[in-house]
Each structure stands twice: as C-alpha cells, then as structure tokens.
ROTOR-302498 format. One record per residue: z, x, y of N, C-alpha, C in turn; residue number from 1. Coordinates in steps of 0.2 Angstrom, whole numbers, plus 5000, padded with zeros to 4 digits. Each point is the difference from the previous one (the first is absolute). Last residue first. Example, Ala and Ser with C-alpha at 12.3 -4.5 7.8 and 13.67 -1.06 7.14 Angstrom:
residues 2
5035,5064,4989,5001,5004,5006,5003,4996,5005,2;
5000,5002,4972,5000,4996,5006,5000,5004,5006,1;
This chain:
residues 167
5004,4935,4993,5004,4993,4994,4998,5002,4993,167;
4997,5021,5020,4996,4996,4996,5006,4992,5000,166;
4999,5022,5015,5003,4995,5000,4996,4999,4994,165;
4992,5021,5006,5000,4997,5006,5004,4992,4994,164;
4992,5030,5006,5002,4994,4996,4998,4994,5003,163;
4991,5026,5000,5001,4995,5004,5004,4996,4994,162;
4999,5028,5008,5001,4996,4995,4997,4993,5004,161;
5002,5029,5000,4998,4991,5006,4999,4996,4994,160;
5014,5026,5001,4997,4993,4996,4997,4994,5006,159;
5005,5028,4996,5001,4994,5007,4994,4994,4998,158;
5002,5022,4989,5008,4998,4999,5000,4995,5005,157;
4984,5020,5004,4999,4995,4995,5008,4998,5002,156;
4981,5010,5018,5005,5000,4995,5002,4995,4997,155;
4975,5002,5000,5007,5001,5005,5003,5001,4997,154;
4982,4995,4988,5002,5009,5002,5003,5000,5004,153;
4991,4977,5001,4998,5005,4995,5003,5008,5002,152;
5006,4976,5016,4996,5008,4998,5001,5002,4995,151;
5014,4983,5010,4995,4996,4991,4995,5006,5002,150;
5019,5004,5013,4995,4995,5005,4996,4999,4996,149;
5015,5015,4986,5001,4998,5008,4993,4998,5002,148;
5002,4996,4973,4999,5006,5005,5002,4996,5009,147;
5001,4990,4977,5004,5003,5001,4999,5006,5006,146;
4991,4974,4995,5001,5006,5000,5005,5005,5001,145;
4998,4976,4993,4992,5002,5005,4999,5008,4998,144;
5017,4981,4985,4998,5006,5003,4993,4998,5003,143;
5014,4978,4995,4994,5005,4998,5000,5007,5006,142;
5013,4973,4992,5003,5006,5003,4992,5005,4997,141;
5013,4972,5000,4993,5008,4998,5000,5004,5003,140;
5024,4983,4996,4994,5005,5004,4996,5001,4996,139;
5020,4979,5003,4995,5005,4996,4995,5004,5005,138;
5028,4992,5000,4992,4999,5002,4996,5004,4996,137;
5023,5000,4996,4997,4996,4998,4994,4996,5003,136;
5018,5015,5006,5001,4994,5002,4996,4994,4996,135;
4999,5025,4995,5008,5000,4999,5000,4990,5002,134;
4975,5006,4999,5006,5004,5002,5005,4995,4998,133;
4975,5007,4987,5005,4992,5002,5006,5005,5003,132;
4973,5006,4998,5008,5003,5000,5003,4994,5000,131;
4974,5010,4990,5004,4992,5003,5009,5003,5000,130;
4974,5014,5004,5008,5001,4995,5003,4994,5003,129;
4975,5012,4996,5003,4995,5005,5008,4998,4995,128;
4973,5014,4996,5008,5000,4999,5002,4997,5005,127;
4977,5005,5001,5003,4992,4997,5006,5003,4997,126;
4991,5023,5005,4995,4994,5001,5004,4995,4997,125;
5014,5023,5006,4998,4994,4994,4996,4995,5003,124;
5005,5021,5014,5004,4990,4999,4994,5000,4994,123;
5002,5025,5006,4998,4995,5003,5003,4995,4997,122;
5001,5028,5004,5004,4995,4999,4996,4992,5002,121;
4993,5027,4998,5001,4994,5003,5002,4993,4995,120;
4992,5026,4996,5007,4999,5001,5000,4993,5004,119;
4979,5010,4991,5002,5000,5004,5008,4997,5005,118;
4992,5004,4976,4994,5004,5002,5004,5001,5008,117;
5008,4986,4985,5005,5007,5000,4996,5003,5006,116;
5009,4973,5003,4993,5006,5000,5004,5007,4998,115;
5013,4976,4996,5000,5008,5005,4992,5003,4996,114;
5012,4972,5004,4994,5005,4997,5000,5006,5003,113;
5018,4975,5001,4994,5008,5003,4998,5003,4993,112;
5019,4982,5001,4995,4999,5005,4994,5004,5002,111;
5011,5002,4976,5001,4995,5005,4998,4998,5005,110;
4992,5015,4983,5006,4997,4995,5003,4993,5007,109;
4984,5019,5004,4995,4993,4998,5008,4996,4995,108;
5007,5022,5009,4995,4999,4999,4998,4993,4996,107;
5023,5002,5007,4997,5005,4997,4994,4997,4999,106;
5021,4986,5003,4999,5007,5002,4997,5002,4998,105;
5006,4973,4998,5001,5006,4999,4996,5006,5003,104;
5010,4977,5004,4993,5003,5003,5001,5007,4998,103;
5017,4989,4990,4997,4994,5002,4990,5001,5003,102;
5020,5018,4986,4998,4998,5007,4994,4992,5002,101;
5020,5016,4982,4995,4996,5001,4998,4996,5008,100;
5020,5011,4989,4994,5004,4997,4994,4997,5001,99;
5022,4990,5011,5000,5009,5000,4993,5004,4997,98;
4994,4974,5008,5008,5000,4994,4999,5011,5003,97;
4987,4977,5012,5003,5006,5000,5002,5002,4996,96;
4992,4975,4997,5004,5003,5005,4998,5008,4998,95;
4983,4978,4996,5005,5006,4998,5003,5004,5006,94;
4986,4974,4994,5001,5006,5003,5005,5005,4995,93;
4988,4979,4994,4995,5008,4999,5005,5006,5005,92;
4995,4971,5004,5004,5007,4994,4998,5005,5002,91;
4991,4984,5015,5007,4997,4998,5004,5003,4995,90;
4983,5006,5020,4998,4998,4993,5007,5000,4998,89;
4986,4996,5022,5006,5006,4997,4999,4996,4994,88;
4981,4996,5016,5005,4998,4997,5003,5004,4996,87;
4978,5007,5011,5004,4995,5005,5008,4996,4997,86;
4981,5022,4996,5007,4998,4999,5002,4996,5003,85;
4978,5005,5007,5000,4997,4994,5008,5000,4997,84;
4996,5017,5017,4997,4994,5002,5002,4994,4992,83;
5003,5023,4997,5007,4996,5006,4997,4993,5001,82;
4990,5008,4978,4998,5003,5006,5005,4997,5003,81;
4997,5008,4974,4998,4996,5005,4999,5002,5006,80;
5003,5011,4980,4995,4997,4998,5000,4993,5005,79;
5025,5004,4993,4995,5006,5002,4992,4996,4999,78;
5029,4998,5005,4994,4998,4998,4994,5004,5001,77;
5029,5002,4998,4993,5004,5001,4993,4996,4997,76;
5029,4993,5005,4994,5002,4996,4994,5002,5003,75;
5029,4998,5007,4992,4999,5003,4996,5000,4991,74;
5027,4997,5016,4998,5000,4995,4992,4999,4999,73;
5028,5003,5012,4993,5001,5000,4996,5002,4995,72;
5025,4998,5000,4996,4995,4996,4993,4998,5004,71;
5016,5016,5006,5000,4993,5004,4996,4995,4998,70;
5000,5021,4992,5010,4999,5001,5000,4995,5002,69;
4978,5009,5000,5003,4996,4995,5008,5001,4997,68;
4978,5005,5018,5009,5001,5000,5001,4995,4993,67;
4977,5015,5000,5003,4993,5001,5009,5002,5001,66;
4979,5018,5002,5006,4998,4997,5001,4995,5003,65;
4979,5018,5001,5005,4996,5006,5004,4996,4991,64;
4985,5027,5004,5007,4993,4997,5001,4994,5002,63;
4988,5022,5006,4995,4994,4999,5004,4996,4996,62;
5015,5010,5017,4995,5003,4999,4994,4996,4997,61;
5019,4986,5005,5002,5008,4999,4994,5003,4996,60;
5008,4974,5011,4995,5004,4998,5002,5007,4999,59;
5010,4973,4995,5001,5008,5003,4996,5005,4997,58;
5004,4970,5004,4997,5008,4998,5002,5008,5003,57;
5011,4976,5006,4997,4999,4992,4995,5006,4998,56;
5024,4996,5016,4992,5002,5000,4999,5000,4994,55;
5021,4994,5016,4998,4997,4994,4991,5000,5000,54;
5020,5019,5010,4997,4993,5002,4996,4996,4992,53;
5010,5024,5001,5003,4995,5001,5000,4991,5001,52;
4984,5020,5002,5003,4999,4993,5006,4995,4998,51;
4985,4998,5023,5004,5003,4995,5001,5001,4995,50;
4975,4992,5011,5008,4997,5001,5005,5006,4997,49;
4974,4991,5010,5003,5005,4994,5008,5000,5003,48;
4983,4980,5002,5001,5006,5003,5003,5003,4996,47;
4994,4978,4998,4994,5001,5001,5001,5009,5005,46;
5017,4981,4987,5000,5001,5010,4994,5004,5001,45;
4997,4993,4977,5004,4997,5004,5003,5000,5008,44;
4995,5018,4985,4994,4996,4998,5002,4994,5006,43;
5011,5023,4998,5001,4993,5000,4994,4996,5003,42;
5006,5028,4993,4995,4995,5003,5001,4994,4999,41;
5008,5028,4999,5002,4992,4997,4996,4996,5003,40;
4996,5028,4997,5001,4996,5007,5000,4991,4992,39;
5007,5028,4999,4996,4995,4995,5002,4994,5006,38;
4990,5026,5006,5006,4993,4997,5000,4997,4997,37;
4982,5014,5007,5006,5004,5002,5009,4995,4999,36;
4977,4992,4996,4998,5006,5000,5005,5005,5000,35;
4997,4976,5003,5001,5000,4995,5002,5006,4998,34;
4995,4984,5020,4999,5006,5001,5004,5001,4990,33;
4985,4983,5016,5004,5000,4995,5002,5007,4996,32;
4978,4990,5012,5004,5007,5002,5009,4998,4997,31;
4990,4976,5004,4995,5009,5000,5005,5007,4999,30;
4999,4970,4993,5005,5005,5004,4996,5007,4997,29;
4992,4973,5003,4999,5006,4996,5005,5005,5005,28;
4997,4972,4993,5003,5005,5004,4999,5008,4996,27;
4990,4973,4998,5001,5008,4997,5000,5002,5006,26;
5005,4974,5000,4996,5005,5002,5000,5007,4995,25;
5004,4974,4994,5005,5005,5001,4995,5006,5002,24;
5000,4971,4996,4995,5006,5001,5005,5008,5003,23;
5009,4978,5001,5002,5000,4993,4993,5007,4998,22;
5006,4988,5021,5005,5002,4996,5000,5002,4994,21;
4981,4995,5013,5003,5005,5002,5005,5002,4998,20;
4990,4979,4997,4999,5005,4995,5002,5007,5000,19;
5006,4982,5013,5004,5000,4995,4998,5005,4993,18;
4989,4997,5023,5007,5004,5000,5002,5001,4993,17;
4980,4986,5003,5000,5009,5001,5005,5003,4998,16;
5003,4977,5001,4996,5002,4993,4998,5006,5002,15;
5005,4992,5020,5008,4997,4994,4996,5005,4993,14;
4983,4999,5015,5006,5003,5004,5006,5002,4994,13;
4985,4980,4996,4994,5008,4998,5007,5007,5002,12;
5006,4976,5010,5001,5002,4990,4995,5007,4999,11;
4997,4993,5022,5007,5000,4998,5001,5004,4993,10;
4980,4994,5007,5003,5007,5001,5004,5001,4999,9;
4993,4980,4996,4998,5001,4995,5004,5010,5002,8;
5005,4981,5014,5001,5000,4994,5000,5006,4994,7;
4987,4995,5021,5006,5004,5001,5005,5002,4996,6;
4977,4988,4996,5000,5006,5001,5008,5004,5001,5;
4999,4978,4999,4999,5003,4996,4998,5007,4997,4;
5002,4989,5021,5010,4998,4997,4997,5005,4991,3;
4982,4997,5018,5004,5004,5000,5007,5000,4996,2;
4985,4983,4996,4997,5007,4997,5005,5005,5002,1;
C-alpha cells in the first residue's frame, strides 16, 4: 500500500507541474505612465522597454498602438471576460496601418467610455484584446484603468493593465 500510495504522489506531483506549464498566470503592470510620454511595453519581458528594443505596445495618452514594424498584431473581442479567453484564435488578426488603429481611439470605439457629465474615463465592460508579438506568441491583454493607483479622479494617463500568455 505504501509503494502505492507513493506512486500515486509521485504521478499527481509529475501531473501538477506539467500543468503548470502550460497554465499562464495574469501579470498586471500598475501606474504605467502614458501621461507625459509615450512609454513601449514588451508583453514578453513583462516590462517597458525602448523604442528601440523589441515592444509590442505603445502607450500615448488614451492611445496604445501595436509595433507593427515587427508584424505585431491583435483583434478586439468584446461581450467577454479575461477569465473565459482561454485560447488565441487563429484569424482575425490585424496589424497597425498609418489610418487605422487595431484598438481604436475614441469613446466606446475601443478600450474606454468618456463620461461628459463627469469627465471619467472607463474600460469598456468585456473588451479584451488578443495580441500576437513580433515572436508569435499570443496575448489577452485587458485595460483596468487609466487612473494612478485605479482612483477615480486621480491623476489620469497611468494605465493598469493585466495580460497573460494564451496557445
């Protein structure tokens, strides 16, 4: 019975890890300064990086842009949730072009909602934007907020976002 019990942890251990490879946490980056720059962010090293370096979004004000010099490329799902995005989808992506924006700009047109009444900037309920980078991994990617520390009426232009790996 011991041999079998030992067995059995063995394998439950083995069978844990292997699904840990393949379960991708959501990393959420805060305060993301957008406000005063336009800050690059590499989905992939999970940090903001140079313009020079190999970044798949660029934030500038309520804009973020895909690198698509580097053939980064997304679609915008909507009527969902981060949770429930468990698989990239295999069409449907779009790169960047000069008149056109992947997560377009402007009220309720891509990731937000501007209040007139109250000037507040909000995430679109169930938008989730699928990224594929320059390397060919896939992301979901979803605004939280635009305000310092996700406060209502803080200051604006500091995106918290979370993503996280998808297959």
């Amino acid at each position: 019975m011991k041999f079998n019990l030992k067995t059995l942890s063995i394998l439950s251990i083995s069978l844990f890890a292997g699904q840990a490879v393949f379960a991708q946490a959501a990393k959420t980056e805060k305060n993301l300064d957008a406000k005063s720059k336009t800050t690059f962010y590499s989905l992939t090293e999970g940090k903001p990086v140079k313009e020079t370096e190999n970044w798949d979004l660029a934030f500038n004000n309520t804009a973020i842009k895909l690198n698509s010099k580097h053939k980064v490329a997304g679609q915008v799902l909507s009527n969902t949730s981060f949770d429930k995005v468990v698989k990239a989808a295999e069409s449907g992506y779009r790169e960047d072009t000069q008149s056109s924006s992947v997560i377009p700009n402007g009220s309720g047109k891509g990731w937000y909602n501007y209040d007139m009444a109250t000037h507040a900037l909000t995430p679109i309920e169930g938008k989730i934007f699928l990224i594929r980078s320059a390397a060919g991994k896939q992301y979901k990617f979803q605004v939280l907020s635009y305000y310092f520390d996700e406060l209502d009426y803080n200051d604006t232009g500091f995106y918290t976002f979370k993503y996280a790996a998808i297959k």
